[in-house]
N, C-alpha and C positions, 0 to 999 in steps of 0.2 A: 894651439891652432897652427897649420900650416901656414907656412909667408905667405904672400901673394905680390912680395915687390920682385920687381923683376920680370913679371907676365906680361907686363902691355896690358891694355885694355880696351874695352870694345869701341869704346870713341873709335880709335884709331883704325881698327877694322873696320869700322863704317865708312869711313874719308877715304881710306884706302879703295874705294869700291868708287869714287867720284874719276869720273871718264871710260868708266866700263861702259861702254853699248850695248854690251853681250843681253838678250834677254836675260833675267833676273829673279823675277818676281810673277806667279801666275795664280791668280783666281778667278772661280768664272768667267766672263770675258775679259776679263782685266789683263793686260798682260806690261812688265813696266822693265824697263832694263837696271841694270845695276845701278848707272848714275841716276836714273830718275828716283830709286828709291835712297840713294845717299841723298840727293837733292829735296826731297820731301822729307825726309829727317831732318837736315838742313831748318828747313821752314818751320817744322813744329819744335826745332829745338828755340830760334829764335824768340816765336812765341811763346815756347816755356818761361825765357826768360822774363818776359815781357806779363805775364799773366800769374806766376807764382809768388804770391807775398813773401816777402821780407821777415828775417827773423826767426823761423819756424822748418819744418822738416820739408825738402826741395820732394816732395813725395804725389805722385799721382796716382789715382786706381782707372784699370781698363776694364769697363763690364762690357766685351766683345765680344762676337764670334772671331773664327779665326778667317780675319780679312786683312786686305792689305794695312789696314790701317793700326793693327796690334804690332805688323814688325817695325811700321813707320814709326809708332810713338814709343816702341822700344828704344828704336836707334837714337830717335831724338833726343831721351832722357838719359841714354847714353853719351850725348854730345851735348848736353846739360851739365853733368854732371847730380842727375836728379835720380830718382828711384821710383820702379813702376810694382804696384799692386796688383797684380790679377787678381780679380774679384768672380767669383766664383757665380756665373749665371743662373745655376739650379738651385743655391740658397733662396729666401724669400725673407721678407716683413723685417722685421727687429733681427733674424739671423744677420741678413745679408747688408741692412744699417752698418750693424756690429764691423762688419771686417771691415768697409770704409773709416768709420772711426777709429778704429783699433790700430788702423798703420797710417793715420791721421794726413790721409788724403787732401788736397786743397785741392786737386781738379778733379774731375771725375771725369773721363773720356768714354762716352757708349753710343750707340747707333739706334732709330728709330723705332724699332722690333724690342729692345729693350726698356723702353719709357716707362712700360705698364708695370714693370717690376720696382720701381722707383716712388711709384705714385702712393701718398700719405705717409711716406718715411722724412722722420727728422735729420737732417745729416746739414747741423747749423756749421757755417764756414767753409762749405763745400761750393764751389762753384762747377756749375755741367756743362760740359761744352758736347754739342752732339752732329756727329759725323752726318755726313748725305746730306747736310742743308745748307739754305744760302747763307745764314748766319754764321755759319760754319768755312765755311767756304770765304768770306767775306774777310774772317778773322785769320786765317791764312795768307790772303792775297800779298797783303804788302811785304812777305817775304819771301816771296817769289825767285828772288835773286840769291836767298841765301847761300853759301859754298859750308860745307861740314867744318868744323874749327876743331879739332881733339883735345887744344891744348887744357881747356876745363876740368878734365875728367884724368883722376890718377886710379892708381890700381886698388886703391884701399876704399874708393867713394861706394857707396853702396848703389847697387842696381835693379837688385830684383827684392822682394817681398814676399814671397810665391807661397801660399799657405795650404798647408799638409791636409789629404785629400778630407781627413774628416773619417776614413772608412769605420776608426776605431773611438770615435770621442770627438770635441770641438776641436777645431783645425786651428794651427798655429803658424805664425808668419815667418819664418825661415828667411834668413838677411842671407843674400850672396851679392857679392862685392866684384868691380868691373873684372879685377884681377882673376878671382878665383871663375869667372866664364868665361873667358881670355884661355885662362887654363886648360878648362874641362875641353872646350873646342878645341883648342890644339893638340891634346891628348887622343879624344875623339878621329882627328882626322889622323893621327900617325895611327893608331889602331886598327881604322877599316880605311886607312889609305882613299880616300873622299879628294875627288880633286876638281879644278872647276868646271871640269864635261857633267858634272855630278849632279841629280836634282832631286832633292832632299823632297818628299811629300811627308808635307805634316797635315796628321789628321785628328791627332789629338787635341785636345784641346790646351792652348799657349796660354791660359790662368795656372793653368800649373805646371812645376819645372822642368817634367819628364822630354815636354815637347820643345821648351825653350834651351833645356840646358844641351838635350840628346839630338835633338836636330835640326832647331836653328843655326846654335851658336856655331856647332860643326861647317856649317853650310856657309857663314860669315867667313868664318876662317878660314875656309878654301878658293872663297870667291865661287862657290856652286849655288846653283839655281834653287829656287824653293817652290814650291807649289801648292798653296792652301787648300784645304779642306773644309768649308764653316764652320761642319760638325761632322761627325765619322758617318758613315754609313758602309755597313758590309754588300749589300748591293750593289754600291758605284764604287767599289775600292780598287777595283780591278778594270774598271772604265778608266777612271782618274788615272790611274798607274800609266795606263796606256797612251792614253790622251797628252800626257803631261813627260812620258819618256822618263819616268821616275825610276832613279836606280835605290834610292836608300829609305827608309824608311823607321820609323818607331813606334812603339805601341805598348800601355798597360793594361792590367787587368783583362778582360775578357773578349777584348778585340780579335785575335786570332781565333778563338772558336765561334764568332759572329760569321766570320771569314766562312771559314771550313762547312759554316752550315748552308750555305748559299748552296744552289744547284751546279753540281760540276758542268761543263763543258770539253769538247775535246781540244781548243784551245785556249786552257784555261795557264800554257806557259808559254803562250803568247804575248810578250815582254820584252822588257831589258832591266827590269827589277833584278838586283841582286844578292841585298841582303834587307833583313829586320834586325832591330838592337833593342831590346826591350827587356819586361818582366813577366809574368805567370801565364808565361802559353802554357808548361809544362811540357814534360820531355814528348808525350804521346803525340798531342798537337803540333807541336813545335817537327815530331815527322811525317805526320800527316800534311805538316802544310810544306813542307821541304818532298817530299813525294806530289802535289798536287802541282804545287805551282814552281817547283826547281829552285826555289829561294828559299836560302840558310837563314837560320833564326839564330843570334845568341842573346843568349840567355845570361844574366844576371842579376846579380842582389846589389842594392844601394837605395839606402835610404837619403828621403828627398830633401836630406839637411846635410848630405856630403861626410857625412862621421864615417863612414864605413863601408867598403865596395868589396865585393865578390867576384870573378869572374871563370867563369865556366873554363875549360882548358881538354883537350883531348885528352882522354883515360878517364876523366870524370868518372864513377860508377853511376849508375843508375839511383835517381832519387837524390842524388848529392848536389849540392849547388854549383861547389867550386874546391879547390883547394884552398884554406886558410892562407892568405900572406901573411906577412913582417907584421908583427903587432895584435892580431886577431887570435882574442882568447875565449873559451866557454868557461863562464865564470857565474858559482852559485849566487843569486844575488842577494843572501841571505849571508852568508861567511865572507862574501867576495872572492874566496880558493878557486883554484883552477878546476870543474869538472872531471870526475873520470872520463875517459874514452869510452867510444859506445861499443858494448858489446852485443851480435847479433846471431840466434840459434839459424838454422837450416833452413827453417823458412825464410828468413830474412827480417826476424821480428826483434823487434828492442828490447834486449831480457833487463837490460839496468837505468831505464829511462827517467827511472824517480830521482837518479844521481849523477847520469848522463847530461840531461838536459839544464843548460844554463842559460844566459843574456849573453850575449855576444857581446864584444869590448874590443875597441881600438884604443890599445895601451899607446901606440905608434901616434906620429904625426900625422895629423890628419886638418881638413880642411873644415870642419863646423865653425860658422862665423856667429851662429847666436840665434835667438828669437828676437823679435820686434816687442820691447817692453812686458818681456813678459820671460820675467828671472826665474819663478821658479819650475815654472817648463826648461829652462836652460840649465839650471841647477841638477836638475835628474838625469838631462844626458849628459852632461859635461862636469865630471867631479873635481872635489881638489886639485889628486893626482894630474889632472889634466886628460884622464882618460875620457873615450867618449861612449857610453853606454845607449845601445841601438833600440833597446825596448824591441825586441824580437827574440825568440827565443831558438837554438841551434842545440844539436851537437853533434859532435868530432868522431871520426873515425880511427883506429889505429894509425892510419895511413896518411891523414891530415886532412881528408877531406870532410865539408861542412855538410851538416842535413838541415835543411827547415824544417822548425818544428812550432810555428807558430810568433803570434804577440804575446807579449807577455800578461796583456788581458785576456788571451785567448787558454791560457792553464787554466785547468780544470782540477779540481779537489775533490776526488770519489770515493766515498768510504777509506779515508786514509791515503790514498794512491795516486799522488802527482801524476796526470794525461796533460798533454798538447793536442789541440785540438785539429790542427794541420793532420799529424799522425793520421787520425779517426778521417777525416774527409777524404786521406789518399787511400783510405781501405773502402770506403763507401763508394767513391766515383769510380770502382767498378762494378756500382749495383747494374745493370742494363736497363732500367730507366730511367736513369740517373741522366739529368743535360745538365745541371749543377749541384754543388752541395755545400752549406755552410754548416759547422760543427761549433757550438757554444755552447758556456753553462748555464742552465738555471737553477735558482736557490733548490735547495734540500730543507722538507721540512724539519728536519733534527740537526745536521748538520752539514757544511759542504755543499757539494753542487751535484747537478743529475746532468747527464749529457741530455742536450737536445738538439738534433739535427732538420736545416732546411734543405728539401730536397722540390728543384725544378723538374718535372717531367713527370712520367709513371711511373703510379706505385702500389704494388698490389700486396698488400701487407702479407698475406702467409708465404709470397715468394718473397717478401723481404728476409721476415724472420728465417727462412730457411736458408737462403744469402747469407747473411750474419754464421750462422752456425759450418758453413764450408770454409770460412777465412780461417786460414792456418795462424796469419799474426794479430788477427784482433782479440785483445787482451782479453779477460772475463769483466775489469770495469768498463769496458770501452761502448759495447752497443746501446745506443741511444736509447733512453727510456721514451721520449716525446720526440715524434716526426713529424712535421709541419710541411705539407704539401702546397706547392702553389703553383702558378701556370708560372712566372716569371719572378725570377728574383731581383729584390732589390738590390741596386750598385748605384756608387754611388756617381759624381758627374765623369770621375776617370776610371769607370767602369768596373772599379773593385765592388765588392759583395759588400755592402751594406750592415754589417755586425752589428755595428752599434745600434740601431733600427732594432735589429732580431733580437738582441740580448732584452731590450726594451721591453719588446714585447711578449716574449717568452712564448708559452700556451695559450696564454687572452689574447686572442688574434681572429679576424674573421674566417680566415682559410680551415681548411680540414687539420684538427689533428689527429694522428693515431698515437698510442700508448700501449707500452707493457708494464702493466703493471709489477709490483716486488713480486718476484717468486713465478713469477709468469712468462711460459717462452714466446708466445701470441699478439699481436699486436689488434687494438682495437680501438674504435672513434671514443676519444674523450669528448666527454660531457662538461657543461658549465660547473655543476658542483663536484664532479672529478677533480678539476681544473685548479677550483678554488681550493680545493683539500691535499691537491698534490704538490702544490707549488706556492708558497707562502708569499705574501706582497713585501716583495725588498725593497733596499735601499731603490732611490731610484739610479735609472740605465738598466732594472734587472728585470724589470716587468712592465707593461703596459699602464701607464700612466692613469686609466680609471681602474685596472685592476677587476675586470672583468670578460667574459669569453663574449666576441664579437667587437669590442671598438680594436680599433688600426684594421690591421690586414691592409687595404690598401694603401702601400706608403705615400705621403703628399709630402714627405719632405725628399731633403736632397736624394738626388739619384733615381727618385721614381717617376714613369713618364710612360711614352708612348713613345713608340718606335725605332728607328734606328738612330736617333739623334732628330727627327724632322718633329715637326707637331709642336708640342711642346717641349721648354725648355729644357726638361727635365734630366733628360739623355735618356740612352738605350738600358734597353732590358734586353734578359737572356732569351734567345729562341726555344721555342716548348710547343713548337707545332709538331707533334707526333713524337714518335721514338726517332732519337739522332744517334749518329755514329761516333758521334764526336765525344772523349770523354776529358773529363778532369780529372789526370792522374799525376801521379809523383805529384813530390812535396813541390810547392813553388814557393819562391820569394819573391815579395812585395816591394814596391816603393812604398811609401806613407805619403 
């Protein structure tokens, strides 16, 4: 694991910000200067002290939107020397119990709006203290006078617990250390040069690290202004922006084409936005939204445990992520040998993928600090050698540069023939009905897996099948045997696509599927006993938990909802009002 002595730590950036006036800090009418937000961290660090039992892990969970009160009790537990959990809103019941006990929480910090998710859950030795009330307010008071103190807090204390989004399996708690976002923020701001005229709009949601690591801690570091979001909306993104004088910005999963689908304007680069830092616009998007609204997007890969970072660079080719640094290797995970390089014919197709394609590996130094109790999740990416295996699947070019080509639960086993199912989704988002597409296995009654693709938008099966058969590099096992139509796909709270959901539930699903049968070029509406005959009940994750056509479809767990983030807690789904212009193309890379 990478040092971390020698970074300073976020205490100190916080204290450092005690006698700025400069406004600060802005949400809805709220608006607080720099000192008043060192000074209210001040306060609830106090009471941290005062309020966290003795003997046991100095650890809080925040189930919040993103209001002032998530950077306050950041900074606080940063001037603790305590540790914050974001607790993930869109979970529910025994899930969302779980993650409080799991990183053994003793406070529980949430707001009004959030009660009802709380209500009949066991969570013994947890004490709730909750925002917007007099009780609340009362428990504050008397440390009104507090001044920021740093000296608590060293670079190695743990700070965040931020648990991985969930998109591919149970989420796991991810340990970063004051030192190692001390780091990533000063890195961050010598990067995109962030200075304190700068003001950072976060719209993602700060339960998870993308928003705390990528554009808070940036934002601390510079002494630049922040501007919250509660929850995303593609509607007011471009209000906010404006309203707020917003130069920088972040974003995962499906954010930028929420963006793109909104109604143009002719002053829609009417701004002082200047750049986004994020993950899976994709390149198409990523110039669509750089031609719409005059702001650069880059693009890269990094998984949200810090083992491994990608970034994009001029010359990049088309579909590549990045060029490999120091230490990044495609490595079979089977032998551990290094990958051949990818070889590609005319069209631009992958002739040696079954041997190309490996697990990405940072042999190099690298920052992974560990899971939260839980070793044999740690075990898998971080081996003996010290290497740290990304659970993502790539491969390499002559040239050195990287392709996404999926998770490594996202391989697919087709009559013999190793597929990445990234591949198959960047040849399908350019069907023209296409407003999203997820590509996963499900069982094979004899052996292996069948492709099944979720596709948001319209679809008119004999123009599919015909689709399918003009693609120069889609392989002979690649075209989906089962297509699953929906108005909206599930993603999950940080906007990623929902897999784990869809592998679930396979063909037993309430939505329409179509099917081509073995031997058949035609796609047509599968039936319940089709259903049952073509896709055997697996293990579970691989099918629909009663194993029958019609339960699910409507997702109720994480990620599924109504709107753009408003309504319910759920978050947004994809837009699928009509045909869009918007596509998901090139391979992207993920946080987790």
């Amino acid at each position: 694991m990478e040092s971390t002595r020698g970074t300073g730590t976020v205490a100190e950036l916080v204290a450092a910000r005690w006698g700025d006036r400069r406004p600060g800090l802005w949400c809805e009418d709220t608006v607080l200067t720099h000192h008043e937000v060192a000074a209210g961290a001040a306060a609830r660090a106090a009471l941290l002290a005062e309020l966290l039992p003795p003997g046991g892990p100095p650890h809080l969970g925040l189930l919040l939107d993103n209001t002032p009160e998530f950077p306050l009790w950041l900074s606080a537990a940063a001037l603790a020397g305590a540790a914050v959990a974001g607790i993930n809103s869109t979970r529910r019941g025994p899930e969302l119990a779980r993650d409080v006990l799991h990183t053994e929480c003793r406070l529980l910090i949430t707001e009004p709006a959030h009660l009802r998710l709380l209500r009949g859950l066991d969570l013994p030795g947890v004490r709730l203290l909750v925002t917007g009330t007099p009780e609340y307010d009362e428990l504050l008071a008397p440390y009104a006078d507090a001044r920021p103190d740093p000296s608590r807090a060293t670079p190695a204390a743990r700070l965040l617990l931020y648990f991985t989004s969930g998109s591919t399996g149970a989420p796991k708690a991810a340990v970063c250390t004051q030192g190692r976002l001390a780091a990533a923020g000063r890195s961050l701001v010598e990067q995109f040069a962030v200075g304190p005229d700068d003001v950072h709009y976060v719209c993602m949601p700060m339960f998870h690290g993308n928003a705390v690591i990528a554009d808070w801690a940036p934002a601390l570091t510079a002494g630049a202004g922040v501007a919250l979001r509660r929850r995303f909306s593609a509607s007011g993104f471009l209000a906010d922006v404006r309203r707020r004088r917003a130069t920088y910005f972040t974003y995962v999963g499906r954010a930028i084409q929420y963006v793109l689908a909104t109604e143009p304007s002719p002053d829609d680069r009417d701004h002082v936005l200047r750049l986004g830092f994020g993950t899976e616009a994709g390149a198409v998007d990523a110039a669509a939204f750089e031609r719409r609204f005059g702001v650069r997007l880059v693009e890269g890969y990094g998984s949200s445990e810090g083992g491994a970072a990608v970034q994009w660079s001029p010359g990049t080719p088309p579909g590549a992520v990045g060029r490999a640094g120091a230490g990044l290797v495609v490595l079979d995970p089977k032998t551990c040998e290094e990958c051949p390089r990818a070889v590609f014919d005319a069209a631009g197709r992958l002739l040696n993928g079954d041997a190309a394609i490996g697990e990405l590996v940072n042999r190099g130094p690298n920052p992974f600090e560990g899971y939260w109790r839980n070793p044999a999740a740690e075990a898998e990416r971080r081996r003996e050698d010290g290497a740290y295996w990304t659970g993502d699947l790539f491969y390499r070019d002559r040239e050195g540069f990287l392709y996404f080509a999926g998770r490594t639960d996202d391989r697919l086993r087709v009559d013999g023939e190793n597929l990445a199912a990234a591949m198959i989704e960047n040849i399908l988002a350019r069907y023209d009905g296409a407003d999203a597409v997820a590509v996963y296995a499900v069982p094979d009654p004899v052996t292996g897996d069948q492709v099944m693709a979720t596709l948001a938008g319209a679809f008119d099966p004999a123009g599919f099948a015909g689709f399918l058969l003009a693609q120069p590099d889609l392989g002979t096992k690649m075209a989906p045997r089962f297509v699953r139509v929906v108005e909206r796909m599930p993603v999950t709270a940080t906007n990623k696509i929902h897999r784990a959901l869809l592998r679930r539930e396979g063909p037993r699903c309430a939505d329409p599927v179509w099917w081509r049968p073995p031997g058949e070029q035609a796609y047509r509406r599968l039936t319940a006993k089709e259903a049952e005959e073509a896709v055997p009940v697996g293990p579970e994750g691989r099918v629909g938990p009663e194993g029958r056509v019609g339960q699910g479809g409507s997702p109720k767990e994480e990620g599924a909802g109504k709107g753009e983030g408003g309504g319910q807690a759920e978050g947004p789904l994809v837009f699928t009002r009509g045909p869009s212009s918007v596509r998901r193309q090139g391979l992207e890379p993920r946080t987790r």
